[in-house]
N, C-alpha and C positions, 0 to 999 in steps of 0.2 A: 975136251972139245967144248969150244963153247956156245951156249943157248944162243941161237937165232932171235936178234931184238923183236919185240911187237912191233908190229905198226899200226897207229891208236886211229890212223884213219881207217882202217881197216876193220878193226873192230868197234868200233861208230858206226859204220854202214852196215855190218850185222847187225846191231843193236836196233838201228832205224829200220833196217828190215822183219827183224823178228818183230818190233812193234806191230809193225802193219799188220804183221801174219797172226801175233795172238790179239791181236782184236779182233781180226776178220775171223779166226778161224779156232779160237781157243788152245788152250795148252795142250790137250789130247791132241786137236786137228792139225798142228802145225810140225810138221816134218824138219828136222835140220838141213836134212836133203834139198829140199824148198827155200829155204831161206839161201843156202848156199851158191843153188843153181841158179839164183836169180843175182845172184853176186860175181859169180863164173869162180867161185873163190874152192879149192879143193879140201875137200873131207878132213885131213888132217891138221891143214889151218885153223878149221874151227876150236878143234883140240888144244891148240895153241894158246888159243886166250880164253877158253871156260870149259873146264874139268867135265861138264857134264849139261845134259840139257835143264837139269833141274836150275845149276848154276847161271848157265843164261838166263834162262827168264827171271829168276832174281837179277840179275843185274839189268835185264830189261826193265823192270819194273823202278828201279834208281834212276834208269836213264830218261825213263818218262817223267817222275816227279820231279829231277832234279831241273828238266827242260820247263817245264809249266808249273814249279815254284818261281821260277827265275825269270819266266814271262809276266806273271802276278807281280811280283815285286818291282819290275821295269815299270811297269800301267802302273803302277801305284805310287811308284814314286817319281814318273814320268810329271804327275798332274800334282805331285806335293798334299798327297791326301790321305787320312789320317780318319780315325772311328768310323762310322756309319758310310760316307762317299767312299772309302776306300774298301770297306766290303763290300758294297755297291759294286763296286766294279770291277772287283775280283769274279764276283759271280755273275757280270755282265760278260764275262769275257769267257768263261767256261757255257754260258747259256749261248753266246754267236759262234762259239765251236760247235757246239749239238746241233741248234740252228741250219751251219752251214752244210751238214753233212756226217760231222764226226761220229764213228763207230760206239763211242762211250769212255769211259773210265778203266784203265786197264787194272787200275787196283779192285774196283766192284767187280770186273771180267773176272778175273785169274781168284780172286777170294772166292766167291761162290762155285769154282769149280776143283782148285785144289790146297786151297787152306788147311783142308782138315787131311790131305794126302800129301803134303809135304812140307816140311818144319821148317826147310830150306827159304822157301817162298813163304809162307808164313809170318817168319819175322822181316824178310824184306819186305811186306805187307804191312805189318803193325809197325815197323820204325817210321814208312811215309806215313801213316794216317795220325801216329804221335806227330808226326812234325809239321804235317799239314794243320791240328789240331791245336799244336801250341802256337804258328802263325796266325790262327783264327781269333784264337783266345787272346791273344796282344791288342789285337786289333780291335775285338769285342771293348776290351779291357779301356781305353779311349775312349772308345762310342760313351762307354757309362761314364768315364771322369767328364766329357764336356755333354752329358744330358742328352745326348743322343738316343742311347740305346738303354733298355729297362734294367735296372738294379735288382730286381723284388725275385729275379734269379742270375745265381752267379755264373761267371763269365766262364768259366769252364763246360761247367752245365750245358750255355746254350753255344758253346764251338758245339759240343758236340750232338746235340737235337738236330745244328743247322748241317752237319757229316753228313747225320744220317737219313734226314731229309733228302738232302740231295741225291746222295748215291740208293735211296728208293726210288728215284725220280728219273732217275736214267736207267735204273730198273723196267720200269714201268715202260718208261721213252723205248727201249728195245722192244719189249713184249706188242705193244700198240703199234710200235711202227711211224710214229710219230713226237713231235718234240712239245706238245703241249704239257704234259706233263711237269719237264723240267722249268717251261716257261709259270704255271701255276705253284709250284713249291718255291720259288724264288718270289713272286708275289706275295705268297701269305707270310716268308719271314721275313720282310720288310714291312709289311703294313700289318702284320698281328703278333708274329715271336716277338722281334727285338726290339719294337717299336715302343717309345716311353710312353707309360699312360698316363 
């Protein structure tokens, strides 16, 4: 007999929905049951397209970077911009998400909560922040050939200061309850990390 096709619209709107649910509600908080009853979509559906809830939220977690790398890379290549403006506004655009309301980063969410409890999410963890990482560092890498961005540390070095900056930041932006935070770490590494002296 044969397998019943997926249907990829179907498993999109779980993926959109489990987003919502593990921001709002972390990886423990979030129910399959929840995400499904708001889909009307039945129990063994879910089965259908991910082995396991572990498996979802790794694929959640694709779903998200692969959405908001590809938004970054539209703005950026929207305006034809290249070293320093084009970081600029990368993290111009992650700062009017928080800004507007956004819950956070679901890689900084889901890493401090089950990184070190599942290997699974884990490596779907560290493949986005390598790739988020080597986009950075491309992009670094520019700022320094046209004099933009300081040389006296290398361009690997400060992708990653400017990571981990950040995702402190929205650290922070949750615990306060507010988004100054994010808006101050994006100041100091434009006008003191990367800035040529």
């Amino acid at each position: 007999m044969a397998r019943p096709r997926k249907n990829e619209h179907i498993k999109e709107q779980l993926l959109e929905v489990g987003l919502e649910a593990l921001l709002a509600k972390g990886y423990h908080g979030t129910g399959i049951k929840e995400v499904l009853d708001k889909l009307g979509v039945p129990k063994g559906s879910f089965y259908h397209y991910f082995p396991s809830k572990e498996q979802f939220a790794a694929e959640v977690i694709r779903f998200y970077a692969d959405d908001l790398n590809q938004r970054l890379a539209e703005a950026v290549a929207n305006q034809g911009e290249t070293g320093l403006p084009a970081l600029k506004r990368a993290f111009r655009i992650l700062l009017d998400e928080h800004q507007a309301g956004s819950r956070g980063c679901i890689l900084g969410a889901l890493a401090s909560e089950i990184a070190e409890t599942s290997e699974v999410c884990r490596l779907a963890l560290l493949k986005e922040v390598e790739n988020w990482h080597g986009m950075m560092t491309a992009i670094i890498l520019q700022g320094q050939a046209s004099g933009e961005i300081r040389t006296d540390v290398k361009a690997d070095t400060l992708a990653r200061m400017a990571w981990n900056c950040w995702e402190g930041s929205v650290l922070r932006m949750k615990i306060e309850d507010k988004a100054e935070p994010t808006v101050e770490v994006v100041e100091v590494l434009f006008d003191v990390m990367l800035k040529t002296k």
